[in-house]
Backbone as JSON Lines, residues from 0, in Angstrom:
{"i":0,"aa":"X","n":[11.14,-20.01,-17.51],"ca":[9.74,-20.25,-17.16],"c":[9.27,-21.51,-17.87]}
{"i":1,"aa":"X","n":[8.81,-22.52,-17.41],"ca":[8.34,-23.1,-17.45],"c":[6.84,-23.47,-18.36]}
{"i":2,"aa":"X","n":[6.52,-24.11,-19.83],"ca":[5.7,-24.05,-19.87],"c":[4.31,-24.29,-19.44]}
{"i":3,"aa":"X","n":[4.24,-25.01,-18.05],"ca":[2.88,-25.19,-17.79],"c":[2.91,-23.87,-16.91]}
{"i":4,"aa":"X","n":[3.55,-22.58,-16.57],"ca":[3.45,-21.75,-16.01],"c":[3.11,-21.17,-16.96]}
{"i":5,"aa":"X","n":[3.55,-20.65,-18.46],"ca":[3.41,-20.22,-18.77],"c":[1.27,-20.05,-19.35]}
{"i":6,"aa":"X","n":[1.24,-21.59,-19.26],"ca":[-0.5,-21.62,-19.4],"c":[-0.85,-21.29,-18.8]}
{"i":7,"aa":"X","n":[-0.47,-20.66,-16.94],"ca":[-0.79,-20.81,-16.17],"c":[-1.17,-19.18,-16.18]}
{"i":8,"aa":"X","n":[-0.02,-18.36,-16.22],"ca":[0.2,-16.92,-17.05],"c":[-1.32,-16.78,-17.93]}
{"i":9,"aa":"X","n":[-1.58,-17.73,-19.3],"ca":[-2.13,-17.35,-19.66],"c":[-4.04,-17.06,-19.56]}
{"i":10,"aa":"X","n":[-4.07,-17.8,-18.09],"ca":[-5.17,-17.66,-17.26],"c":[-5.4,-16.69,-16.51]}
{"i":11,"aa":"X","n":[-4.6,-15.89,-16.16],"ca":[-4.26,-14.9,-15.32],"c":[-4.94,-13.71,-16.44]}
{"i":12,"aa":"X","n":[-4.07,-13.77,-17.45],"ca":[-4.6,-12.32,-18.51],"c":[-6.19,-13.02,-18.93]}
{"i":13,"aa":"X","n":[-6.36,-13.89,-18.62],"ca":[-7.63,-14.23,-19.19],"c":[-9.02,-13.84,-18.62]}
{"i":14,"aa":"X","n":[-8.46,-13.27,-17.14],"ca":[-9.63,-12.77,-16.38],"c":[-10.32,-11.49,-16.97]}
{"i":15,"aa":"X","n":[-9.36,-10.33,-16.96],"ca":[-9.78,-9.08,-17.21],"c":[-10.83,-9.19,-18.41]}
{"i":16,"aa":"X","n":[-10.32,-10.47,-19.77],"ca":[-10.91,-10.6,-20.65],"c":[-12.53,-11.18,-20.48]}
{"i":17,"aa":"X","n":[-12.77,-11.55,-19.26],"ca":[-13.66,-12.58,-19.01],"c":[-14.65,-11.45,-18.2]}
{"i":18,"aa":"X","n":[-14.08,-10.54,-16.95],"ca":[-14.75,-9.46,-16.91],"c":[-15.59,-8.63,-17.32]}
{"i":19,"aa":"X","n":[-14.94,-8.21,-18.42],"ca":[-15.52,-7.4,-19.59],"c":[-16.25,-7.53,-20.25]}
{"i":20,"aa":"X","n":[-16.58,-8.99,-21.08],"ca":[-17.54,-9.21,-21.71],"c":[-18.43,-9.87,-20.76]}
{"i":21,"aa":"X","n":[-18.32,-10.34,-19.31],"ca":[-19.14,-10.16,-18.76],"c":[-19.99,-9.15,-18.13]}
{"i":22,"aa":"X","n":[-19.23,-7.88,-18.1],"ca":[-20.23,-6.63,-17.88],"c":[-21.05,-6.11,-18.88]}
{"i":23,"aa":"X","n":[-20.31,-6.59,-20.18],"ca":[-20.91,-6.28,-21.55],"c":[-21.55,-6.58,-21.8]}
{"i":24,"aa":"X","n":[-22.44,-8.0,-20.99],"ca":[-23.35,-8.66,-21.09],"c":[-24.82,-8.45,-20.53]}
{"i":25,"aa":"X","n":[-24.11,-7.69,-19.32],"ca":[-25.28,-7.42,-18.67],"c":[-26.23,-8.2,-18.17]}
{"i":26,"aa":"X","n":[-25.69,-9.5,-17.89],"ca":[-25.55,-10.99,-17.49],"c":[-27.07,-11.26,-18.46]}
{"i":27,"aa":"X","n":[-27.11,-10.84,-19.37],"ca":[-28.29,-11.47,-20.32],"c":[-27.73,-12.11,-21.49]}
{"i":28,"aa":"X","n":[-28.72,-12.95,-22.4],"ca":[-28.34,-14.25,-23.01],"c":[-27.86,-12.76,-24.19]}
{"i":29,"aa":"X","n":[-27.21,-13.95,-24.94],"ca":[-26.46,-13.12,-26.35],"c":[-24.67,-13.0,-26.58]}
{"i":30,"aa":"X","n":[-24.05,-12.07,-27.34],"ca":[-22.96,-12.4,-27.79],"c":[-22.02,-12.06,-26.97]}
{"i":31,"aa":"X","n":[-22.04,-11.27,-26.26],"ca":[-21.13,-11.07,-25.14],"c":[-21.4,-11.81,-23.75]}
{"i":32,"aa":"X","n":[-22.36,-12.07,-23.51],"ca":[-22.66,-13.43,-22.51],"c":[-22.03,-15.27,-22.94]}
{"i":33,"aa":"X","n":[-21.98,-15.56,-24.8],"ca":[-21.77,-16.3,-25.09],"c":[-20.27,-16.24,-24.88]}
{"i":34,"aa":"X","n":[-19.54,-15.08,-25.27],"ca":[-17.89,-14.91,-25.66],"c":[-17.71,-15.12,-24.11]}
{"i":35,"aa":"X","n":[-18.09,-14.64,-23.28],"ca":[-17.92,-14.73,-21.54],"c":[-18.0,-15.99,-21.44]}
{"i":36,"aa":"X","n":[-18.98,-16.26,-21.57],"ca":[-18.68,-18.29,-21.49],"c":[-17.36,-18.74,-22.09]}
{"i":37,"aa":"X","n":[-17.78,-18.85,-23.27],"ca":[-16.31,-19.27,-23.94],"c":[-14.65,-19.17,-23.27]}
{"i":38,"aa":"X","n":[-14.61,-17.6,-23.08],"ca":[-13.51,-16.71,-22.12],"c":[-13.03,-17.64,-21.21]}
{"i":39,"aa":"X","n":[-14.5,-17.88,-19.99],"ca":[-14.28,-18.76,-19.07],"c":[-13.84,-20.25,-19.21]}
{"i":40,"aa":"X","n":[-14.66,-21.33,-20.18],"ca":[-14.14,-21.92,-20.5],"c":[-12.73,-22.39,-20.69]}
{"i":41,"aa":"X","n":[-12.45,-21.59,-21.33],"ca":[-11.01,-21.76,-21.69],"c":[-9.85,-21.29,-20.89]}
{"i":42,"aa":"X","n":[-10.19,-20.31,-19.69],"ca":[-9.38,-20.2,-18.87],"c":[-9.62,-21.49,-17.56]}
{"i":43,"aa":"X","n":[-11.15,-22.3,-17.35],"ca":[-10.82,-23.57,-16.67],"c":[-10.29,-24.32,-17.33]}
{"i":44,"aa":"X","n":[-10.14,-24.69,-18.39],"ca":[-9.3,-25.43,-19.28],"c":[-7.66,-25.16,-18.78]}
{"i":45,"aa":"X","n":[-7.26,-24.28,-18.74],"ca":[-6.13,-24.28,-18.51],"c":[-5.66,-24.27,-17.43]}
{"i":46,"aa":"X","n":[-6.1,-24.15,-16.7],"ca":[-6.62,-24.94,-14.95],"c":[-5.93,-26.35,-15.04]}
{"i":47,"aa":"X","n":[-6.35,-27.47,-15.43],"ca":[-6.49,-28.39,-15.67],"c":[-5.16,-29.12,-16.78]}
{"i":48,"aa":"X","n":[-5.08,-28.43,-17.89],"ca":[-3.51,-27.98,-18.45],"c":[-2.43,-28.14,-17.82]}
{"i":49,"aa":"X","n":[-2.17,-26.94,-17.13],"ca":[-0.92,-26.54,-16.56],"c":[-0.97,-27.39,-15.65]}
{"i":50,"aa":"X","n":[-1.43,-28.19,-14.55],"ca":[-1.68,-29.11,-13.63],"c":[-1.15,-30.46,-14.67]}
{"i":51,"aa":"X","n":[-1.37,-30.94,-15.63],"ca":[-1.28,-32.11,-16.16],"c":[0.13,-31.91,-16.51]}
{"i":52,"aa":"X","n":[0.37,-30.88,-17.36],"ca":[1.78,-30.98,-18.25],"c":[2.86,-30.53,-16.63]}
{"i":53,"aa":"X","n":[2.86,-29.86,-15.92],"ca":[3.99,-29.57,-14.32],"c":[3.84,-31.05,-14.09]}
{"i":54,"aa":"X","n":[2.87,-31.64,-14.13],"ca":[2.83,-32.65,-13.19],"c":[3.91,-34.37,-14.57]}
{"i":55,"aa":"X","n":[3.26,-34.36,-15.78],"ca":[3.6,-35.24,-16.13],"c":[5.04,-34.64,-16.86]}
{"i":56,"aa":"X","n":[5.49,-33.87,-17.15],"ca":[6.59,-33.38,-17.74],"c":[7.77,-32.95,-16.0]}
{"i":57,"aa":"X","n":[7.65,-33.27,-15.41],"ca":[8.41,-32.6,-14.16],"c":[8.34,-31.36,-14.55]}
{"i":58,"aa":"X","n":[7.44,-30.37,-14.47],"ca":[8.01,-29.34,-14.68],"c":[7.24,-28.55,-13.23]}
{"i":59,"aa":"X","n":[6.92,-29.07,-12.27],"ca":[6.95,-28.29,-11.01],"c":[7.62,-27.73,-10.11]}
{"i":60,"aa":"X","n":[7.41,-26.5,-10.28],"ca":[8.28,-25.44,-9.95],"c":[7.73,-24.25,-8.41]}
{"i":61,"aa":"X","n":[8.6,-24.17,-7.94],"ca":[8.35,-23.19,-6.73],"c":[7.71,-21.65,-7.68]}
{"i":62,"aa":"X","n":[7.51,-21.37,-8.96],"ca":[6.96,-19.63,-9.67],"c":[5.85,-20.87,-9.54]}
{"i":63,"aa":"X","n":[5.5,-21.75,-9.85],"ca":[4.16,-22.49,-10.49],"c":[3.49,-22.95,-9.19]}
{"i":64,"aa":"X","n":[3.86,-23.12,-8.21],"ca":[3.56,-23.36,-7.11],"c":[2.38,-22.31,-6.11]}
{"i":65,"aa":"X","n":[3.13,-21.16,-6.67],"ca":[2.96,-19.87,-6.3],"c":[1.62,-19.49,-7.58]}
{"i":66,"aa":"X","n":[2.42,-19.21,-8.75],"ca":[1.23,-18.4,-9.57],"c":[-0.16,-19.11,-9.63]}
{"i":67,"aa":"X","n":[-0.01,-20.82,-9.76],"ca":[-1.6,-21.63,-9.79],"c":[-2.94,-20.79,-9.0]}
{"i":68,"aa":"X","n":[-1.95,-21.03,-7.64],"ca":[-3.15,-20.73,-6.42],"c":[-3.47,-19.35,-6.7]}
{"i":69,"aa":"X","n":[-2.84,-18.38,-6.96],"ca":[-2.69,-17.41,-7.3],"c":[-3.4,-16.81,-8.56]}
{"i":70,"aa":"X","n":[-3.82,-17.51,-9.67],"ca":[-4.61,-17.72,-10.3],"c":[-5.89,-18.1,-10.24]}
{"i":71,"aa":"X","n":[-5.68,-19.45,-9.2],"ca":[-7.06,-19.53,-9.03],"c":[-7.97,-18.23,-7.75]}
{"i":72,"aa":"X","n":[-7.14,-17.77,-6.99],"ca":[-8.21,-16.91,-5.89],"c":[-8.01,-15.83,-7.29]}
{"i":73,"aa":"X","n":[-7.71,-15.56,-8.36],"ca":[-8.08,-13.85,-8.7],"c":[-9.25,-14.44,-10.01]}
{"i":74,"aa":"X","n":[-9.09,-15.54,-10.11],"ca":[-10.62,-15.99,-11.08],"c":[-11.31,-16.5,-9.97]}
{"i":75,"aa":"X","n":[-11.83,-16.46,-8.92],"ca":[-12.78,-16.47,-7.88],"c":[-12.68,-15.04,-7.44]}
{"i":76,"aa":"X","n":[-11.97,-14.52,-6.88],"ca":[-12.7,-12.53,-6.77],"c":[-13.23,-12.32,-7.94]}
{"i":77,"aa":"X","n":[-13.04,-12.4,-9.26],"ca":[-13.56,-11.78,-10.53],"c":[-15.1,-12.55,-10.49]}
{"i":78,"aa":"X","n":[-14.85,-13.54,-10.54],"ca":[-16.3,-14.68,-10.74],"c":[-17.18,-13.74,-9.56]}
{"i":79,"aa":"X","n":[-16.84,-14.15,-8.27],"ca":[-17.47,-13.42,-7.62],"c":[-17.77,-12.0,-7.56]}
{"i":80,"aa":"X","n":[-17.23,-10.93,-8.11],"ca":[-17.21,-9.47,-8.59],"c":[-18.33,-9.48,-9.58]}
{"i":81,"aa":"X","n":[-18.15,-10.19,-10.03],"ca":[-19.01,-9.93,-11.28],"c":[-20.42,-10.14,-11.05]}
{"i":82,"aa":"X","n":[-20.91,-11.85,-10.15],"ca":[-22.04,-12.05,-10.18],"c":[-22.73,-11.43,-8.88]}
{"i":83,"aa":"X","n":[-21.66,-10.64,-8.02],"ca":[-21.94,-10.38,-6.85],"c":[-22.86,-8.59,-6.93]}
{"i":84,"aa":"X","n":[-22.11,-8.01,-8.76],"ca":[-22.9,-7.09,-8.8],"c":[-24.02,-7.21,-9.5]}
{"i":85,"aa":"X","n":[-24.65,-8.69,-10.17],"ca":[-25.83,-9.2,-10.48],"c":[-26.94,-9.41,-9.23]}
{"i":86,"aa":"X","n":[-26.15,-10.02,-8.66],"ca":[-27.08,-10.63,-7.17],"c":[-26.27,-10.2,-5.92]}
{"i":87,"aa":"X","n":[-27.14,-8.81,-5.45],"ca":[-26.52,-8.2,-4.2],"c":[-25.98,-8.93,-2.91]}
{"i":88,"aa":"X","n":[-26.86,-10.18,-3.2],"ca":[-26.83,-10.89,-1.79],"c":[-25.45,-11.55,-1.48]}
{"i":89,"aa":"X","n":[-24.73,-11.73,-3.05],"ca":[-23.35,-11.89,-2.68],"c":[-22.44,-11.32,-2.31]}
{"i":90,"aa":"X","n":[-22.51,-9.99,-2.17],"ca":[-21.43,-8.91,-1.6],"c":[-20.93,-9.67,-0.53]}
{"i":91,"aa":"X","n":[-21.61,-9.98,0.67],"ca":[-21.83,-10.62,1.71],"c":[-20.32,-11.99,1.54]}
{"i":92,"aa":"X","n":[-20.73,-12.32,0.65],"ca":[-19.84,-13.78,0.02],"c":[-18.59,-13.01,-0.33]}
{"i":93,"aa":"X","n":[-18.8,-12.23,-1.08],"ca":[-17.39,-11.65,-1.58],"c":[-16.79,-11.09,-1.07]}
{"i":94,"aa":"X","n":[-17.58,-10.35,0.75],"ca":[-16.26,-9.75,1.52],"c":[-15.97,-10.61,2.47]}
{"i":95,"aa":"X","n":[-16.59,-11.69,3.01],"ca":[-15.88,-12.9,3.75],"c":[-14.68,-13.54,2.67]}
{"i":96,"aa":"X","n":[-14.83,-13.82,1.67],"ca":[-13.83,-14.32,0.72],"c":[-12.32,-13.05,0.76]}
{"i":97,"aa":"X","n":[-12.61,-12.13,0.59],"ca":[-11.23,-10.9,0.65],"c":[-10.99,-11.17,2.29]}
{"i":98,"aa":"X","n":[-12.04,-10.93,3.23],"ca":[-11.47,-11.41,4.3],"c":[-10.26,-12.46,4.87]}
{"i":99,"aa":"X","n":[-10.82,-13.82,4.38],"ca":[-10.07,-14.27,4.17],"c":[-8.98,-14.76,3.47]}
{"i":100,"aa":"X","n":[-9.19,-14.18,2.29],"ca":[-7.64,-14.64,1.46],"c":[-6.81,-13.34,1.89]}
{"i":101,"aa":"X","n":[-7.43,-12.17,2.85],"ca":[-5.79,-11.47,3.13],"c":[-5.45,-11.83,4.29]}
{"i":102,"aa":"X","n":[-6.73,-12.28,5.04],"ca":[-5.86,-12.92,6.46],"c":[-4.62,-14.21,6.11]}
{"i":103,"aa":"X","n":[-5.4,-14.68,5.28],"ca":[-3.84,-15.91,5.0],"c":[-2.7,-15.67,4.13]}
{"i":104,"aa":"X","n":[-2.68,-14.24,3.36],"ca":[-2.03,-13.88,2.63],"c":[-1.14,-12.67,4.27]}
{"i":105,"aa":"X","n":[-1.77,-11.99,4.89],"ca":[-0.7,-11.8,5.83],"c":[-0.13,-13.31,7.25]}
{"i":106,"aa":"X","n":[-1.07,-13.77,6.93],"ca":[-0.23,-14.78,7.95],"c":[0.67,-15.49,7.68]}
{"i":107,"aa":"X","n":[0.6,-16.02,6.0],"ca":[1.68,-16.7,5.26],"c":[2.81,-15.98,5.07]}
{"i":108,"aa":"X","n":[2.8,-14.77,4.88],"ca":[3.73,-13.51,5.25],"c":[4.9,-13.55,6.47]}
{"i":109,"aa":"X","n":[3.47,-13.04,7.56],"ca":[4.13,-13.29,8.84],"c":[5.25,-14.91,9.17]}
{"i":110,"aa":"X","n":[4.48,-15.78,8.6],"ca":[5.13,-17.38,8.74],"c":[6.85,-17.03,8.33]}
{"i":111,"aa":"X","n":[6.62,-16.98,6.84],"ca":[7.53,-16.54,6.09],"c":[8.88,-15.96,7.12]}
{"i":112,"aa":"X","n":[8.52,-14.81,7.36],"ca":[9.41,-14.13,7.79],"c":[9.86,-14.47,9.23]}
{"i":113,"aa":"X","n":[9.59,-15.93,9.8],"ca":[9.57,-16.5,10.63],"c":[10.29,-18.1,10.29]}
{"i":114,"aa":"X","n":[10.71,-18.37,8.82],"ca":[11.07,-19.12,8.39],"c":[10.51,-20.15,7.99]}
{"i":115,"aa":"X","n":[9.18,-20.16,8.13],"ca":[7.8,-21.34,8.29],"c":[7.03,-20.66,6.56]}
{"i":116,"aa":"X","n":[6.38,-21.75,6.14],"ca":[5.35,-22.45,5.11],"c":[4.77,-23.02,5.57]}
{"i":117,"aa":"X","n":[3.19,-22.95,5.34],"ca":[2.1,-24.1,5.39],"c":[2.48,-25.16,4.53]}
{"i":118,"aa":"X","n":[1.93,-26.23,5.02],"ca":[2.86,-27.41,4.25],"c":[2.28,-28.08,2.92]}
{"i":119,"aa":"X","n":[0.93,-26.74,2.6],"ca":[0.04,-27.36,1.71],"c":[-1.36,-26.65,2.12]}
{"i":120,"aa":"X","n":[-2.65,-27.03,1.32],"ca":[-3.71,-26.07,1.84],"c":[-4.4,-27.41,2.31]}
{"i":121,"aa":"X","n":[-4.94,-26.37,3.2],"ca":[-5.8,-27.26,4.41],"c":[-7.05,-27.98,3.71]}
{"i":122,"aa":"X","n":[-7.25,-29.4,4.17],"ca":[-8.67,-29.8,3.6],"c":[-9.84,-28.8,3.81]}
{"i":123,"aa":"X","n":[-10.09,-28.28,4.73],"ca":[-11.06,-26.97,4.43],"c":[-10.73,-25.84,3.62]}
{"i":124,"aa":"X","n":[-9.81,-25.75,3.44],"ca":[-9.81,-25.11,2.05],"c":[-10.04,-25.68,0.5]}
{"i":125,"aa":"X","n":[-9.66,-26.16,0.79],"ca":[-10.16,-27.13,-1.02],"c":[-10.89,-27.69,-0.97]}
{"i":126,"aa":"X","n":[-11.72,-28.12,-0.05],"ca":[-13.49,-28.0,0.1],"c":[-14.03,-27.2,-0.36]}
{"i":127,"aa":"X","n":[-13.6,-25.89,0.56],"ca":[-14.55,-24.54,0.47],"c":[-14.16,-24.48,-1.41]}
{"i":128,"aa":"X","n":[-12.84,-24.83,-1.83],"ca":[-12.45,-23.76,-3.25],"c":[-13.88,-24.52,-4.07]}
{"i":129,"aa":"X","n":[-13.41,-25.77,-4.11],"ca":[-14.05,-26.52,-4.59],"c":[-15.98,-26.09,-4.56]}
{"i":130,"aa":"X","n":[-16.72,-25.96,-3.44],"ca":[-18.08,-25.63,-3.5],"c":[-18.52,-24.38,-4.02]}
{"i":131,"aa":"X","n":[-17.37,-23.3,-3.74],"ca":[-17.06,-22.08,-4.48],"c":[-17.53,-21.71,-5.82]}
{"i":132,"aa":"X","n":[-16.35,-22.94,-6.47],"ca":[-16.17,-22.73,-7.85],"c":[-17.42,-23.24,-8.1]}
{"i":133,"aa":"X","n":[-17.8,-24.33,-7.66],"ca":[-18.8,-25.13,-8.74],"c":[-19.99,-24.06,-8.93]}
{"i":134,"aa":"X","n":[-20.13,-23.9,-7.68],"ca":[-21.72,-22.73,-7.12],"c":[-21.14,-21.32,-7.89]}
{"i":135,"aa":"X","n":[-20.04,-20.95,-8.37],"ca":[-20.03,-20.01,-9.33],"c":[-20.01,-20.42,-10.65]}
{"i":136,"aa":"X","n":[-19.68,-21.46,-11.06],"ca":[-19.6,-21.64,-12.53],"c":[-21.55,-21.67,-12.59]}
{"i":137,"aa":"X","n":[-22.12,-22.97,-12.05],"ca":[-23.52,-23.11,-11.92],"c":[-24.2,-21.35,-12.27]}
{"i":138,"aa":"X","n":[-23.74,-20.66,-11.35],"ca":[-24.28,-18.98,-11.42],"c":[-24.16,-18.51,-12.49]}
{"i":139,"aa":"X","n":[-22.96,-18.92,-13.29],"ca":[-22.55,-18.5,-14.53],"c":[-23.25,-19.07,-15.51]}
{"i":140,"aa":"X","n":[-23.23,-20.07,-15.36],"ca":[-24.13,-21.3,-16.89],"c":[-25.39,-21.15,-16.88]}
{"i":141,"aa":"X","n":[-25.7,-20.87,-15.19],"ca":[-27.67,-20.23,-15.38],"c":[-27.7,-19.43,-14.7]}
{"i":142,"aa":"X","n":[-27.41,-18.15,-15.9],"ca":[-27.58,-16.62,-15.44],"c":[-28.87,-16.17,-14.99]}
{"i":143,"aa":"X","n":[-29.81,-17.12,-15.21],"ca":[-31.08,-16.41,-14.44],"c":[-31.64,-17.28,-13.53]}
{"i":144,"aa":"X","n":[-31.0,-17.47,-12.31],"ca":[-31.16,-18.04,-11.06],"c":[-32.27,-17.3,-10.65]}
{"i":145,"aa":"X","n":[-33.63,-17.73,-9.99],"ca":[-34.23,-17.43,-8.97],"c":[-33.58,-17.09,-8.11]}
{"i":146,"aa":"X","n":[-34.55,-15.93,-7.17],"ca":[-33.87,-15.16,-5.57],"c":[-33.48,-16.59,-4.76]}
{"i":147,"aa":"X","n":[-34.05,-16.95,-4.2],"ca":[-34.03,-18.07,-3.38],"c":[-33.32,-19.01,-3.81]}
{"i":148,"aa":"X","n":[-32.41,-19.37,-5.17],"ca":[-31.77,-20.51,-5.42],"c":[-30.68,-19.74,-4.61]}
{"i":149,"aa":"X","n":[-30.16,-18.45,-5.29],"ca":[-29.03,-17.71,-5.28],"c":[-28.82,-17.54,-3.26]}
{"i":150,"aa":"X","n":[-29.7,-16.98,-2.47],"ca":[-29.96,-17.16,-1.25],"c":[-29.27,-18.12,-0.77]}
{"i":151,"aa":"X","n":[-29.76,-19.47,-1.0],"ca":[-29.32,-20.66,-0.65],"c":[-27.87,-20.8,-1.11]}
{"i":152,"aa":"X","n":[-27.54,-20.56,-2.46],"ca":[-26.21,-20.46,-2.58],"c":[-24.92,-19.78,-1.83]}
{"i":153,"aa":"X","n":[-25.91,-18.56,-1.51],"ca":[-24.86,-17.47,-1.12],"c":[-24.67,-18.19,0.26]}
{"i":154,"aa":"X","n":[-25.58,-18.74,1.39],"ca":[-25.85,-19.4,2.45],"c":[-24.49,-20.56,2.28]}
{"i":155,"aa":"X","n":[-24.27,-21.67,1.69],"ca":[-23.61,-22.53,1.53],"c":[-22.29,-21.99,1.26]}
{"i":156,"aa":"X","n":[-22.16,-21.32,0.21],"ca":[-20.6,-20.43,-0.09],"c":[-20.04,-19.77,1.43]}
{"i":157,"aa":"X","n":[-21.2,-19.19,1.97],"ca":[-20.64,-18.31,3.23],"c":[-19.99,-19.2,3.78]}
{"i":158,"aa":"X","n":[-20.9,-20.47,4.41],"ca":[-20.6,-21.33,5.44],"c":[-19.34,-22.05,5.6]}
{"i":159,"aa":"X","n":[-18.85,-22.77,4.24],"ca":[-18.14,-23.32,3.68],"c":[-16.6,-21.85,3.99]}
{"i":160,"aa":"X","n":[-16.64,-21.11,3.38],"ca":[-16.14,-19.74,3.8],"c":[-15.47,-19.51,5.38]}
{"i":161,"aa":"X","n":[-16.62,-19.4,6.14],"ca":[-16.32,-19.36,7.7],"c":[-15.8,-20.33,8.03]}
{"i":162,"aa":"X","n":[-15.91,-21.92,7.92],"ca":[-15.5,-22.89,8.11],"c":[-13.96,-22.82,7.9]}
{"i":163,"aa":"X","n":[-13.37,-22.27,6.79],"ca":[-12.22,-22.43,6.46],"c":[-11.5,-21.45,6.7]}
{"i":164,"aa":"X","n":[-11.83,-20.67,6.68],"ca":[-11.4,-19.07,7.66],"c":[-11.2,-19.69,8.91]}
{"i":165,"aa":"X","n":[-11.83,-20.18,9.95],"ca":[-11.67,-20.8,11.11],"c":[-10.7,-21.45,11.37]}
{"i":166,"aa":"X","n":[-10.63,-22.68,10.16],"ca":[-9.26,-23.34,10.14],"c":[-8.23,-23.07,9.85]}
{"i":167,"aa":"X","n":[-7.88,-21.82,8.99],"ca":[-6.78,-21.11,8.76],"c":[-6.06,-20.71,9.83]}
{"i":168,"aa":"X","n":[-7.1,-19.94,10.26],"ca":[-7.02,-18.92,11.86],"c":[-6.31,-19.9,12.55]}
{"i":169,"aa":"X","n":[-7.03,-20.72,13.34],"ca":[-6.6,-21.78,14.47],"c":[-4.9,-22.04,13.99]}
{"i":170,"aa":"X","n":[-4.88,-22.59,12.56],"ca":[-3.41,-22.97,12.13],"c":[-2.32,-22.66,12.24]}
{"i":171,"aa":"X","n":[-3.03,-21.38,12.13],"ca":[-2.27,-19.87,11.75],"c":[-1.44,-19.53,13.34]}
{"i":172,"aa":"X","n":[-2.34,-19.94,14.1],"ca":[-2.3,-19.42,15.99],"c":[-1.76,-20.39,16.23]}
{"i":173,"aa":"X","n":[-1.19,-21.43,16.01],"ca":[-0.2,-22.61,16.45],"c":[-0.53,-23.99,16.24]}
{"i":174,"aa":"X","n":[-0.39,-24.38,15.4],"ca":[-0.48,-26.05,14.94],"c":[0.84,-25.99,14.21]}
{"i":175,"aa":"X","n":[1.66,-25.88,14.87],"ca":[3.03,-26.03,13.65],"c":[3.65,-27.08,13.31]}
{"i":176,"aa":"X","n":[2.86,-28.17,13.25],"ca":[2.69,-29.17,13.21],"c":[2.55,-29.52,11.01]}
{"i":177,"aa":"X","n":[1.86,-28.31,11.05],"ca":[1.13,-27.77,9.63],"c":[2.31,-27.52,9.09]}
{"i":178,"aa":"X","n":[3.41,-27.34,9.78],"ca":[4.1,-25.89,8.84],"c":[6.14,-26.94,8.41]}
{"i":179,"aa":"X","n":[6.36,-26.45,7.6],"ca":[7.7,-26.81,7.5],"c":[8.6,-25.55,7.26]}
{"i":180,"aa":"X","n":[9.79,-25.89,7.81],"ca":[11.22,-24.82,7.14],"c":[11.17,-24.43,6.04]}
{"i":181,"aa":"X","n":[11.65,-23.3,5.57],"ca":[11.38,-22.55,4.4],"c":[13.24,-23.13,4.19]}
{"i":182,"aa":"X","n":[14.22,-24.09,5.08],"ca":[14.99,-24.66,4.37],"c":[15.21,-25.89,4.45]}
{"i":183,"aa":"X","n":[13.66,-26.52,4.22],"ca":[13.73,-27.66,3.68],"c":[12.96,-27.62,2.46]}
{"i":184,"aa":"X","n":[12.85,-26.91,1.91],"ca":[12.02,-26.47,0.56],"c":[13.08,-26.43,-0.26]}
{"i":185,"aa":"X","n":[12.51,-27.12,-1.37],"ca":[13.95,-27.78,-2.66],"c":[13.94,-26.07,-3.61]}
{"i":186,"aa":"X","n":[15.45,-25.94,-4.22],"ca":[15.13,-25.02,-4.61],"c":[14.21,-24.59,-5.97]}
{"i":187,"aa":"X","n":[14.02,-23.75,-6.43],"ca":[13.04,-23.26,-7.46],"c":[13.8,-23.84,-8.94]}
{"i":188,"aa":"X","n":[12.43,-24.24,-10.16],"ca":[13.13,-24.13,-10.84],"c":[12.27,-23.55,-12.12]}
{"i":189,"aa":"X","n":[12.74,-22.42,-12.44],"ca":[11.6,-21.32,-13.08],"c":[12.9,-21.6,-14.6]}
């Protein structure tokens, strides 16, 4: 294993930790709202980490390839879990989001077993991750959003959401254009 996987690993255990003292918080100011910050912090930090050292050390690997993204959608369900049971209006956000990360988690499946990979994530997806994250960290850093900021938020997250769900879909239904051999993929090196 690889050490920028292994930072990568250590983002992964970092959620549950980030959870917790965010329920502990009761999304109000104080020491378990502060340690939740911190938590978070330091698991985008290593975001950013493991991306630098795979990338400038060669150490990119088909496990690192896999666990990143993989990392990043389960600190976006949590982010969203959490503030979604602060502000109801995100449920809404958070089941278009499971929506779609299992539709592409069975279609990448289905591909798979068809010998096909997406050849990479779609610019509407790393749009959407991207407006996601920011509009959740923002939720996070100012825990006491007005109804109507959060509204508007949840509005933009959705959209951004459907948008890329759409483009999955369509991809998914034949652009194989998108897609390469699962043996032209170099092998792993964990």
């Amino acid at each position: 294993m690889t050490t920028a996987s292994k930072i990568t690993l250590v983002r992964v255990f970092l959620i549950p930790a980030y959870m917790v003292t965010m329920y502990l918080s009761g999304g109000e100011a104080g020491l378990w709202m502060y340690l939740s910050l911190a938590i978070f912090i330091v698991a985008s930090l290593t975001d950013f980490i493991d991306g630098y050292i795979a990338r400038k050390y060669n150490q990119v690997s088909d496990f690192g390839k896999f666990l990143d993204p993989l990392a990043d959608k389960l600190t976006q369900f949590s982010l969203l879990l959490c503030l979604a049971i602060r502000y109801p209006v995100l449920w809404a956000v958070f089941s278009l989001f499971v929506l779609k990360e299992l539709f592409q988690l069975t279609a990448g499946i289905v591909a798979a077993k068809h010998g096909y990979i997406l050849k990479g994530a779609l610019i509407s997806g790393k749009i959407c991750t991207t407006v996601l994250f920011t509009s959740l960290v923002a939720m996070v850093l100012f825990h006491n959003m007005d109804e109507t900021t959060v509204n508007i938020i949840a509005m933009v997250d959705g959209f951004f959401l459907m948008v890329a769900f759409a483009d999955y879909f369509i991809t998914y239904l034949g652009k194989q254009s998108r897609f390469q051999s699962l043996d032209d993929k170099p092998s792993a090196q964990i």
